[in-house]
N, C-alpha and C positions, 0 to 999 in steps of 0.2 A: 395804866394798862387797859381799862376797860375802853377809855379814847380811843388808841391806840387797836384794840381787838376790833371795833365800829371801822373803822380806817379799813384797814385790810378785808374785811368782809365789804364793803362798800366797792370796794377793788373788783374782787371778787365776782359780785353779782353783774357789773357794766359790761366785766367781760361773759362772763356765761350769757348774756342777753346776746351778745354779737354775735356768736358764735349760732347758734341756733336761727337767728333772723336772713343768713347770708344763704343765699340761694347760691347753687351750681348747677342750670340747665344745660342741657346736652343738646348739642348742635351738631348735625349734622349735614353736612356741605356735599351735595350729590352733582357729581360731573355731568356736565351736557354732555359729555361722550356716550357715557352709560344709557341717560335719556331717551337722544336721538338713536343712538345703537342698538337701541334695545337691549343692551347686557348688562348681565347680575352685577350688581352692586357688593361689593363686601367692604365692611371699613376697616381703620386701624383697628386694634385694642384700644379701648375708648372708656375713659375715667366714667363713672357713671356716681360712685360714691365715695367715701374715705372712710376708714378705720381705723384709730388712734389708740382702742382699747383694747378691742377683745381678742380674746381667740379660740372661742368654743360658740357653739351655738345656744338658743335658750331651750331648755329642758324642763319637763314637768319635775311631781314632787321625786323625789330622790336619784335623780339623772334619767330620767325615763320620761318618755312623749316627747319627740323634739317637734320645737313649732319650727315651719319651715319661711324662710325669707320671702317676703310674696311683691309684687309692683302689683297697683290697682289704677286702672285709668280713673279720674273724676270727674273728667270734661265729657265722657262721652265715648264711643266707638269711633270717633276718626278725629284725623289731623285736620286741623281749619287754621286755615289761611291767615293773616290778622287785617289783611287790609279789608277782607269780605268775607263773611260768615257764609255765603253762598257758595266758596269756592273749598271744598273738602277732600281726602283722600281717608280712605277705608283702613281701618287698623290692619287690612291683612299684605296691607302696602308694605310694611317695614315690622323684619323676625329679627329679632335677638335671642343671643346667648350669653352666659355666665362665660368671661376667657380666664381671669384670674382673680385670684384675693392676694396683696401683697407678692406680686410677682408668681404666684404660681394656683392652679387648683386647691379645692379645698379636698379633705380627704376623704373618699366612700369606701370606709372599711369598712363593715360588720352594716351590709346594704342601704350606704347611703347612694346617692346617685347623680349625675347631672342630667337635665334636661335637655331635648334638645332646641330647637330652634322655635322660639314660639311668639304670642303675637300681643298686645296690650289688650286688657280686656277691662269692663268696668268689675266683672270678678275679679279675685285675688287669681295670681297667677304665680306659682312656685317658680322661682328661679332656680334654684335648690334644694334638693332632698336630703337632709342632714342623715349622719346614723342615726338609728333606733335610741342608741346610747348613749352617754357623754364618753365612752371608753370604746366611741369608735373612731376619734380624731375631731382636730377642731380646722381652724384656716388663720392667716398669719397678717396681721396687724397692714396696713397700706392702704393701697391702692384698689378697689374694686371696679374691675376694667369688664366692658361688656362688648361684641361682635354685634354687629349690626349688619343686614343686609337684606337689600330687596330683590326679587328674584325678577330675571328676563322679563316674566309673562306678564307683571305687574306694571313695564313700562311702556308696554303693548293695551293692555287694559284702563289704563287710566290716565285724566288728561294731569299734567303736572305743570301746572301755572305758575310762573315767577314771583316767587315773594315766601317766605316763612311760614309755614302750618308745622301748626304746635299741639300737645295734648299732654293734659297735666298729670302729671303721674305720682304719688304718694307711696311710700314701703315703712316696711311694718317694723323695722329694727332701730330702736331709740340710739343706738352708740353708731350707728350707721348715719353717716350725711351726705347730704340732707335729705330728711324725710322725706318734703316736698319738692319736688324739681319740674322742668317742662321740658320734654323731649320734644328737637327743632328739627324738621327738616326745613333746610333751605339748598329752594330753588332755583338757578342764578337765570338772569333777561341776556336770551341768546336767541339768532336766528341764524340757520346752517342750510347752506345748498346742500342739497344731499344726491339730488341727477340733475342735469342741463346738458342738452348737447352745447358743445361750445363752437360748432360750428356747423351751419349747415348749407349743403350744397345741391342747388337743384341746376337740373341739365336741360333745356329745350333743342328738341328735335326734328320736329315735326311745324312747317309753318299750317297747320288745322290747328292747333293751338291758340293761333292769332285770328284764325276766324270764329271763332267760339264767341257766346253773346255772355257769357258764365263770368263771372267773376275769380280769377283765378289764387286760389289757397292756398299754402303749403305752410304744415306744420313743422314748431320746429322740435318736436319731440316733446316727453313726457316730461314735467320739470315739478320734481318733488322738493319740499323745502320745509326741515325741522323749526319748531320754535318751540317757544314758551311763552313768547307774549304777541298779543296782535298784530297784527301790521297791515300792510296796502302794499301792490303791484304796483313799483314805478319804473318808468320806462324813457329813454330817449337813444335817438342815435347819435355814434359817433364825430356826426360833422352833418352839415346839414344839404349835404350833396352824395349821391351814389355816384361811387368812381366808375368812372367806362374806360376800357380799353379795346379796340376794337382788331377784328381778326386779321388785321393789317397794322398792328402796330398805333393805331392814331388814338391816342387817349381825350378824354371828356367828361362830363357828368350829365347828371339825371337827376329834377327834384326829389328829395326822400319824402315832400309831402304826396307823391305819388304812392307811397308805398301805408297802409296801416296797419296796426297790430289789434288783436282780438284773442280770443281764445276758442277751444270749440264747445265752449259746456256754457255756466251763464258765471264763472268768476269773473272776467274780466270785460269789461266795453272795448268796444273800437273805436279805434281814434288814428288820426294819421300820424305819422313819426313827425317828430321836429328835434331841433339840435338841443331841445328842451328838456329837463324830466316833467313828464305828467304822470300822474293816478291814475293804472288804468283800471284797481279794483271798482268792481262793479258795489262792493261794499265790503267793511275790513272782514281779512282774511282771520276766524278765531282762534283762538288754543281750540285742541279735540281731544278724542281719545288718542293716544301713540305719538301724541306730538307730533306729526306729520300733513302735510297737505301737501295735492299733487292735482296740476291742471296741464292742460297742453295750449299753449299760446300758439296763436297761430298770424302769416303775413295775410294780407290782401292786396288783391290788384284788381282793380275795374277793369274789362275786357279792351274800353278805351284805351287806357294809360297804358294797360300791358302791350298794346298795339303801338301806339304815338312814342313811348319811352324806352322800350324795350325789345323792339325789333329787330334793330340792326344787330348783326351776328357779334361776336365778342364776349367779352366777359364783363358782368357787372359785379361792385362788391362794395358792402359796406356792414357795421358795425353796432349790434343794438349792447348799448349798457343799460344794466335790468338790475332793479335796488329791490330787494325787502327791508319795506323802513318799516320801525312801530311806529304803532300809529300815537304813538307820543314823541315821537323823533328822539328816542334818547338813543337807541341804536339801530344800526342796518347791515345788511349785507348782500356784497355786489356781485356782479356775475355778468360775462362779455359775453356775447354770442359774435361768430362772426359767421357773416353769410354771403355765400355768392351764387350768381345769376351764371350759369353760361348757355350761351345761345350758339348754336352749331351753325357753319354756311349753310344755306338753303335756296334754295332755286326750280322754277318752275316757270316752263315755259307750254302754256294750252292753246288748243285752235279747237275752236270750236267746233263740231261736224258738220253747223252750216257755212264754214267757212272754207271748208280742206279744198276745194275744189275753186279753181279758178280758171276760167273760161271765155279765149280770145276764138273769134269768129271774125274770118275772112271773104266777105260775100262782096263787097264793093268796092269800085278802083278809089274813093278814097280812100278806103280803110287801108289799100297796100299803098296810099300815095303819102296820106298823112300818118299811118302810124294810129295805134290804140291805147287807151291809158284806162285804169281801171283804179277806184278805193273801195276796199273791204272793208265797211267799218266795223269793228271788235273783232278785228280777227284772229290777232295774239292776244290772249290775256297773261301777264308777265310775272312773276313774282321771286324775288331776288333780296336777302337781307344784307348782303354787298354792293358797295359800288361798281358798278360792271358798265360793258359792252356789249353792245347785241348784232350778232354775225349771223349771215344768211351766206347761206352754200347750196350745190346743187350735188346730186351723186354723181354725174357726168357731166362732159365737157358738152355735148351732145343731144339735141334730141334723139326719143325713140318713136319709131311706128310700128305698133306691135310687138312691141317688145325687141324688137331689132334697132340696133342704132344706127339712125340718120347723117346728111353732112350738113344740118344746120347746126348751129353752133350754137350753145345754152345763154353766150353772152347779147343774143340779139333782146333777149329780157331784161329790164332792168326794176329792180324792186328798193323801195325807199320806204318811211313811215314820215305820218305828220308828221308836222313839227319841224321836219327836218329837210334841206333840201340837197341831201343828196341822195340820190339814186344808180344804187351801186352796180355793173354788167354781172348778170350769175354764172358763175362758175363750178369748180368743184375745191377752187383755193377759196379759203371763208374773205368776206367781204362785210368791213366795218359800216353798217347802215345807221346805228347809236351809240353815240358819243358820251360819256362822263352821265350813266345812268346814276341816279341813288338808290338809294335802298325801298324799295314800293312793295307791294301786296295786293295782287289781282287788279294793276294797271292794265285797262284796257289800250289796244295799240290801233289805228287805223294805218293800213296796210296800201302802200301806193304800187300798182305793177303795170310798167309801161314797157311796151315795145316803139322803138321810136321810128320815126322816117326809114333809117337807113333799112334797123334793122326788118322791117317790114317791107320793104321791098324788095330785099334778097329771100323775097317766098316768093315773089313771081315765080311761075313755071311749075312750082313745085305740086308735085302729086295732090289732089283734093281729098284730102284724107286726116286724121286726128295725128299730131304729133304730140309727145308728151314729156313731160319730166317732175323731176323729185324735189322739192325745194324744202330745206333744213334749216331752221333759226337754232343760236346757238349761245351762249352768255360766256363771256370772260370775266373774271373779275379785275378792278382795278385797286 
């Protein structure tokens, strides 16, 4: 027997050793939603201990003084991180409650009480306020389940780094397990757009735009982006040509190394697009407070290239794809913008004031025998971001003298531009002088105006006095 009692008590003790050695920490697994959204946290009903025994509380000598159930933090006032001691959250991050003992509250009859939401502390901290008495109710054998939650303003207030902070927590009731436990939060490795425009469109109107010596900018809006763990701005375009279609239908491209991306604060460098991703962080973007960062990327264009590339009228368009990577590449998250150029027809045609005036003088019989011929030079300056045609017209068929109309006829003039050899008779039906123009920006034009043989010799006779007229250039497009 005596073997036999050593046997069983040997049983015995293996198991009570296990029993007390096995930890159950409480983990609690907080949504990025909540994080980046800023909103309250609440969690399940959440085991926090087990009760197999009791069901009253402990009492001084004869059911009188109840001591009350307390958690004591040991580690400290905050949650730490495990991968860095440097990286911490404030005990007032995360408030618990008492939710149940074996499926339900315990009893405050005869002023016992529950607490409300409160926070770890390296003091004792009552979870519960028993009755006064042992004859004022006890709590029911299970499950002791606890509410957990971090309010809004905390996710606002503090940065929440990816990875487990933990803080060791002890309580005071020997039939209660486990004693010692570590309450987890765990914070998962996530990076969330939270604004980008996804598209953006700029409009050119004005050819003063093109003459500008400025480097031309356009933002594409404020572009906020949640995380939890580091990362870098990466960037490339969709393809590594800007689509053109032109205001006539005729499609084409434009280098995207034309085009670079920056930002307007000092996040990001500039660097030109390529069909590549590059890094455009200027250095890794961190965790902060509120989980959030927010910069505004911005294009550029050299006043060259916007001039050489982007003149001709029509529409340009292409595609930037934009990564938050960690800066450990273990995750990312992507975001298209898509953008386009549209450039409006435009057209302008200048004469200069010392040009508007043009002046034939007939004092000598060759001049009525041979005819006069005249070049202006710079006398149109042209500007047209279409293919066109350039028409000269008169407002009459007719000279005037004095404002009276004459019987010379307008088409004894004929006016032409370098370059070109025809020299069209002016009328008041328009008259093709340029042929299959392209698209130019303050071309200077030399201007040809001849009266020939015939037509200057049908002024014989005629009154010696100023005869005059209106002469109109005019652009078609092609």
């Amino acid at each position: 027997m005596k073997t036999k009692s050593f046997f069983l008590v040997g049983i015995f003790t293996v198991c009570l050793g296990s029993t007390v050695t096995k930890a159950q920490d409480v983990y609690l697994t907080i949504p990025e939603n909540n994080i980046f959204n800023r909103t309250e946290f609440t969690s399940v009903p959440t085991r926090v201990m087990t009760n197999t025994n009791r069901t009253n509380w402990d009492y001084g000598f004869l059911g009188f003084g109840a001591i009350a159930p307390t958690f004591t933090s040991t580690s400290g006032p905050t949650f730490t991180q495990s991968s860095s001691s440097l990286s911490t959250l404030p005990n007032s991050v995360l408030l618990w409650q008492l939710e149940s003992m074996g499926g339900q509250l315990p009893s405050v009859g005869l002023s016992g009480s529950l607490p409300g939401f409160q926070v770890f502390s390296a003091s004792a901290v009552k979870w519960f306020e028993p009755p006064t008495t042992a004859f004022g109710g006890g709590f029911n054998r299970g499950n002791i389940n606890f509410t957990f939650k971090i309010p809004a303003a905390q996710f606002t207030a503090n940065t929440f780094r990816a990875g487990n902070y933990s803080m060791d927590i002890t309580q005071n009731y020997n039939d209660f397990t486990p004693r010692n436990f570590k309450t987890i939060l765990v914070i998962p490795s996530s990076i969330r757009w939270i604004t980008n425009s996804l598209t953006k469109y700029v409009e050119i109107s004005s050819l003063n735009d093109y003459r500008s010596t400025s480097t031309k900018v356009w933002d594409l809006g404020n572009t906020e982006i949640a995380h939890t763990v580091d990362f870098s701005f990466w960037a490339k375009a969709a393809a590594t040509s800007v689509q053109f279609m032109s205001s006539k239908g005729v499609s084409g491209t434009r280098t995207i190394a034309s085009i670079k991306l920056g930002s307007n604060g000092s996040a990001l460098t500039t660097k030109a697009l390529s069909g590549t991703f590059q890094n455009f962080s200027a250095a890794n973007i961190s965790v902060g407070a509120g989980n959030r960062n927010s910069f505004t990327p911005e294009l550029y264009v050299s006043a060259d290239d916007f001039k050489n590339n982007f003149f001709e009228a029509g529409t340009y368009t292409f595609e930037l794809n934009l990564n938050a990577r960690s800066t450990d590449n273990s995750i990312n998250s992507l975001q298209n913008t898509a953008v386009q150029l549209k450039v409006l027809p435009r057209s302008e045609i200048t004469i200069p004031s010392s040009g508007r005036n043009v002046n034939f003088n007939f004092n000598t019989a060759a001049q009525y025998t041979n005819g006069q011929s005249q070049m202006i030079p710079n006398q149109i300056i042209l500007s047209n971001n279409e293919s066109f045609e350039l028409y000269v017209k008169s407002d009459e068929n007719y000279f005037k003298k004095g404002g009276v109309q004459t019987n010379i006829n307008s088409n004894i003039l004929q006016i032409g531009v370098e370059g070109s050899s025809i020299d069209a008779p002016l009328s008041k039906t328009p008259q093709k002088i340029l042929f299959n123009g392209t698209p130019v920006l303050d071309q200077q034009l030399d201007v040809r105006y001849t009266i020939p043989p015939a037509g200057a010799q049908s002024l014989v006779g005629k009154e010696n006095t100023t005869y005059s007229i209106n002469v109109y250039y005019s652009f078609t497009a092609i």
